[in-house]
C-alpha positions in Angstrom: -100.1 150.7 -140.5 -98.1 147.9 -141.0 -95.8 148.2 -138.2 -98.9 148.7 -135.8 -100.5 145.7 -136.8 -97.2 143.9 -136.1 -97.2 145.4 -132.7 -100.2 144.5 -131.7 -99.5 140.4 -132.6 -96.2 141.1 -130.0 -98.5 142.4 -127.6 -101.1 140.1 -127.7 -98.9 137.2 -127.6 -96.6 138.4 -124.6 -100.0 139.9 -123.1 -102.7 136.9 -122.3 -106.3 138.8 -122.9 -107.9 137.8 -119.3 -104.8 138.4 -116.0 -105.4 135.5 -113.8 -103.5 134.0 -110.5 -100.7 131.8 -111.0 -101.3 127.8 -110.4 -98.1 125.8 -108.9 -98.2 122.5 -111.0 -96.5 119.4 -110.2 -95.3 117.6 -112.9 -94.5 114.6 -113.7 -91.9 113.9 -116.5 -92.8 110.2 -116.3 -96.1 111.4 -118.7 -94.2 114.6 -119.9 -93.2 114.9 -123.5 -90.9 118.3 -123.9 -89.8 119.6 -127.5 -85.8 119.5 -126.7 -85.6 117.5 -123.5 -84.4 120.0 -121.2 -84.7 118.6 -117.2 -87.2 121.0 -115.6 -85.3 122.4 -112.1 -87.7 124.5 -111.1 -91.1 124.7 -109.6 -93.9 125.1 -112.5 -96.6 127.7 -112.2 -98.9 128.2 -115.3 -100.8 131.4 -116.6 -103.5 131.7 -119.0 -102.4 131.0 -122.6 -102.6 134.3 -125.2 -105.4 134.1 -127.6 -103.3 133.7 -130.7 -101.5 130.5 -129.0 -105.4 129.6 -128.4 -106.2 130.4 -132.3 -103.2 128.5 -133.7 -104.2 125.6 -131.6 -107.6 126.2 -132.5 -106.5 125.9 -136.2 -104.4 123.0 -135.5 -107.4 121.4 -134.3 -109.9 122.0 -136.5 -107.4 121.3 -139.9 -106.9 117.3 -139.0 -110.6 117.3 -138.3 -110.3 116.4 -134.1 -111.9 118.1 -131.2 -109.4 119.8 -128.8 -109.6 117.3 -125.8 -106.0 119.2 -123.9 -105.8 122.7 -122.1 -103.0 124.9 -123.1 -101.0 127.5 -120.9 -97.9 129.2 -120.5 -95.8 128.7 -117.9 -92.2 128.8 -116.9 -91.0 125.6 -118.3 -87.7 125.4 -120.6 -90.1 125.3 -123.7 -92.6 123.1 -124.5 -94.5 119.9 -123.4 -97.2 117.6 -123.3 -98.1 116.5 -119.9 -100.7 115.1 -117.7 -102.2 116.8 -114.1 -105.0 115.1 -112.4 -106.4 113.3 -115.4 -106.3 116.1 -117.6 -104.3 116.8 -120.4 -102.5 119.9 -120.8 -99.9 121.8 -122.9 -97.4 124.0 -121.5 -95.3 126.5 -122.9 -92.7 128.9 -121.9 -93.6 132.5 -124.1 -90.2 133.7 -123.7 -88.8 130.6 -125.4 -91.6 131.0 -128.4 -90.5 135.2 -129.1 -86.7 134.2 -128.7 -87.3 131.3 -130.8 -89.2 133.2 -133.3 -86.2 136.3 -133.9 -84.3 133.6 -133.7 -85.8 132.1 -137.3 -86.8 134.8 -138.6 -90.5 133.0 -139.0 -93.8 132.2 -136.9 -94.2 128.9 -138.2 -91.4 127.6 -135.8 -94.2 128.4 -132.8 -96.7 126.9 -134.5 -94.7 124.0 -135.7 -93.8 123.8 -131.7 -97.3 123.7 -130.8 -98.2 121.3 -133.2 -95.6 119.0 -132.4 -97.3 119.2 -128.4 -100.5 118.7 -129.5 -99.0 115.6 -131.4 -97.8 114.0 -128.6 -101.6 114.1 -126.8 -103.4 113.1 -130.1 -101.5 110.3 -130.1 -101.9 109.3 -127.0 -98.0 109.3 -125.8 -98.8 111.4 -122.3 -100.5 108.2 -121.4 -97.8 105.8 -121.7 -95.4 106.0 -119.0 -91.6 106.6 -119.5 -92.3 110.3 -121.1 -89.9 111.0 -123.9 -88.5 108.6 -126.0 -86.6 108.8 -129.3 -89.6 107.1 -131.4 -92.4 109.0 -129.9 -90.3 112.8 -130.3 -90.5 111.5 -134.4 -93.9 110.4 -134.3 -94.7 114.1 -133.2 -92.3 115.7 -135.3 -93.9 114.0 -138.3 -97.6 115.1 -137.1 -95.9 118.7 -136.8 -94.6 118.9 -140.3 -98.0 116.9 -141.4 -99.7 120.1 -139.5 -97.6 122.5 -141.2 -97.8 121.8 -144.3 -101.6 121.8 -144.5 -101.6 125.2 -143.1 -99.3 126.4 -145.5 -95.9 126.6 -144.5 -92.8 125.8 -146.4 -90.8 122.7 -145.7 -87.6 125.0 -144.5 -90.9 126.7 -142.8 -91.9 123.5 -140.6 -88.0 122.6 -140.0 -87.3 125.5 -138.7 -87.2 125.4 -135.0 -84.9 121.8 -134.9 -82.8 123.6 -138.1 -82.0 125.7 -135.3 -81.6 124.3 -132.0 -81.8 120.8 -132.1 -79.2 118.6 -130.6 -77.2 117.1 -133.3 -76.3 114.3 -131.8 -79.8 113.8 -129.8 -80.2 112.2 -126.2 -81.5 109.1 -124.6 -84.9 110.9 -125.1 -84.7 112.8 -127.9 -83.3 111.7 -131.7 -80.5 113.4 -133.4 -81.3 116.7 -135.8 -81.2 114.7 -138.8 -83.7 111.9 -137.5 -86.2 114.5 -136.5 -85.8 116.8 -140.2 -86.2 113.6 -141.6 -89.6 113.0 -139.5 -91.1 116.7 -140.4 -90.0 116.0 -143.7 -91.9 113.0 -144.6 -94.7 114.1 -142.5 -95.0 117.5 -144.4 -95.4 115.3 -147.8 -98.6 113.5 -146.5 -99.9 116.6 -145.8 -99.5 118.0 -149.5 -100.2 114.5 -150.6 -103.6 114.4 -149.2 -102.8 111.6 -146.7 -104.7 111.4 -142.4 -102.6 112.6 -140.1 -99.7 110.3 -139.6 -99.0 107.5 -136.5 -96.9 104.9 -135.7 -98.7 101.8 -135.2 -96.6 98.6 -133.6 -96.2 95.7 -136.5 -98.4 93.8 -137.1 -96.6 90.2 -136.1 -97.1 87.6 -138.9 -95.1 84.1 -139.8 -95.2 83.0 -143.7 -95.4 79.3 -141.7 -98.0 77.3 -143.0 -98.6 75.7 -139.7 -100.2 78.5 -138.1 -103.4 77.4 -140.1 -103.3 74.1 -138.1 -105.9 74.1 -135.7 -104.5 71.2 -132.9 -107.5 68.9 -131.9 -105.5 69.1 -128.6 -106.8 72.1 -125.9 -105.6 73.8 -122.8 -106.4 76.7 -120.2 -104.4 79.4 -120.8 -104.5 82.5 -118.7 -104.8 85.8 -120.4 -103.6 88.7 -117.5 -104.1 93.1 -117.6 -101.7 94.2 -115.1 -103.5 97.5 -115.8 -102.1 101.1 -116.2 -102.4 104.6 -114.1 -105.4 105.8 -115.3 -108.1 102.8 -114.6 -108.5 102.0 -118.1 -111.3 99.3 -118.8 -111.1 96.7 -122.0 -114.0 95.6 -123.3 -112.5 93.3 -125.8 -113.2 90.1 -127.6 -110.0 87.6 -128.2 -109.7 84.6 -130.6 -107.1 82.4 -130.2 -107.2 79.5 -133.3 -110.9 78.2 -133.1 -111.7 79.8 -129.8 -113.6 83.2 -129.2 -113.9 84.6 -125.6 -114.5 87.4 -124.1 -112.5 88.6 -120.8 -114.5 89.7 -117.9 -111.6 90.3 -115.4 -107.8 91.7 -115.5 -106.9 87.5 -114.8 -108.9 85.0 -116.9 -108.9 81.8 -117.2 -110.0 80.3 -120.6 -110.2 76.8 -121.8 -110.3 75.1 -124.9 -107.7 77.0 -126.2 -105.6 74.7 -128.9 -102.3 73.6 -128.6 -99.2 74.2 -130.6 -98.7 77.3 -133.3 -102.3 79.5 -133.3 -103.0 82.7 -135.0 -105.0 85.1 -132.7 -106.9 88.4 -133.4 -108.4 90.9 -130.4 -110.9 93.7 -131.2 -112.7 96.2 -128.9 -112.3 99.4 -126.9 -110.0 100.8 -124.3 -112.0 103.1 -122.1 -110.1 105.3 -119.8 -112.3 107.3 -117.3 -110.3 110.5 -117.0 -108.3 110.5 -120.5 -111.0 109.0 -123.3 -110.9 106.1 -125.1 -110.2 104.5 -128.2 -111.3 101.2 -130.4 -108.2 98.6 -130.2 -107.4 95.6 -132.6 -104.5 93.3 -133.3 -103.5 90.1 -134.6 -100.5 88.1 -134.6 -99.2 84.8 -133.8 -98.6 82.8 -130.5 -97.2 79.5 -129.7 -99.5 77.6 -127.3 -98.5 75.4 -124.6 -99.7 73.5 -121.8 -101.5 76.3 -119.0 -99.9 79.3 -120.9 -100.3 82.8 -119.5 -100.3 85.8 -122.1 -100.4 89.5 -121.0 -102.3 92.3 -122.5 -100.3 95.5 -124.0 -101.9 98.8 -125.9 -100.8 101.4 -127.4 -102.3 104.3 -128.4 -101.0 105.1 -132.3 -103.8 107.5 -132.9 -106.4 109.7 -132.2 -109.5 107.5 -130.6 -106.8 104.8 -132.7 -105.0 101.5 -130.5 -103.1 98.3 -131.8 -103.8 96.0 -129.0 -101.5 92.1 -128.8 -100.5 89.5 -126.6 -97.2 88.7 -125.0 -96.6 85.3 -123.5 -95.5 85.2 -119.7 
């Protein structure tokens, strides 16, 4: 009996439940995030995902306490990514890659710590942020993988078990060394037996210990605070205050006055609302030095489900 139920998880995971058509995709690795970094050479086409890759997402889901706001399917891709088509996020991954993967460790939990890892990368909003993979966002969902892991049960050796095996030692311009990324699974698979949310990795908050940034100048300017925007039409209803001045943006290039001179602390709260992706509430704080007609950019970044930080760059 045993050896029939173990057939019939094969099956079902080589097997999706409904056949469909292929779909060509064209994707983008500029809001890709793949597991090992492999260059995708050939042209994509997706199938419908198994139904127990759609239960362990399900479960993945459902333990950090989220609503599933990604498709996943499998498709011919070199193993696993996050990615973006039309406004909607998706998951792909290669079923080949997850049954060689999984003789190759001997355990399931190197799929599901794969899929976790993907879903990651959405959750925290990195398929949105042009540039694709990057060294500091592959350990930001390496960490939510092991965070994943452990709260459905696995081992440590358990969660590290797909980069124990196959990750570059050395790492990439995309993708951190093996050590970097155990290290990452690691510490997230201790917040998840300690109890702790799901893990992110908010920008720093930028303080001064100078006593002068309490100084509020009697001396004003304009100051222009600019958007440049992003690909996805994302709107910012936010509120900035820059020393004693509170204002509220109504366009992507605003002009404000009153603003005071010299070494000002400044705090922004709001939303980011992004038509086809969702939205998320923003803050910040930090310090800027005012002068004379200053311009200061916007930037975001997602650090968490429905999560920003949100600051201001001078021009």
């Amino acid at each position: 009996m045993k050896s029939i139920i173990q057939i019939t998880i094969l099956i079902l995971f080589i097997y999706p439940s409904t056949i469909s058509a292929q779909e060509k995709l064209n994707i983008s690795l500029d809001n890709s995030c793949s597991y090992y970094g492999e260059k995708i050479v050939d042209d994509v086409y997706s199938f419908n995902s198994t139904d127990e890759a759609e239960e362990i997402v399900g479960r993945i889901v459902k333990i950090v306490g989220l609503e599933q706001n990604f498709d996943i399917k499998s498709a011919n891709v070199p193993n696993a990514l996050a990615t973006i088509k039309n406004g909607s996020r998706l998951i792909l991954y290669s079923q080949n890659f997850i049954l060689n993967i999984k003789n190759a460790t001997g355990t399931d939990w190197s799929g599901i710590s794969i899929l976790a890892h993907e879903i990651g990368h959405h959750l925290n909003g990195h398929t949105i942020i042009s540039g694709g993979s990057r060294p500091n966002l592959e350990l930001q969902a390496d960490k939510f993988s092991g965070f994943v892991a452990a709260k459905l049960g696995a081992s440590l050796s358990d969660a590290q078990a797909a980069i124990s095996k196959f990750s570059s030692k050395s790492g990439s311009s995309t993708h951190p060394p093996k050590s970097a990324r155990l290290e990452a699974i690691a510490i997230g698979w201790n917040q998840g037996n300690s109890g702790s949310k799901p893990p992110s990795e908010p920008e720093p908050v930028r303080e001064s210990s100078n006593e002068k940034e309490n100084v509020i100048s009697n001396t004003t300017t304009t100051a222009r605070i600019i958007y440049t925007g992003d690909n996805y039409g994302c709107g910012l209803p936010i509120q900035i205050t820059i020393g004693n001045k509170t204002f509220t943006p109504n366009n992507n290039s605003f002009e404000v006055s009153g603003i005071p001179l010299g070494t000002q602390k400044y705090s922004i709260q709001g939303q980011i609302n992004c038509p086809a992706i969702g939205g998320c509430s923003a803050s910040g704080q930090g310090t800027l030095n005012i002068s004379e007609n200053a311009t200061f950019y916007i930037s975001w970044q997602n650090v968490s489900f429905g999560q920003c930080n949100i600051w201001l760059q001078p021009g």
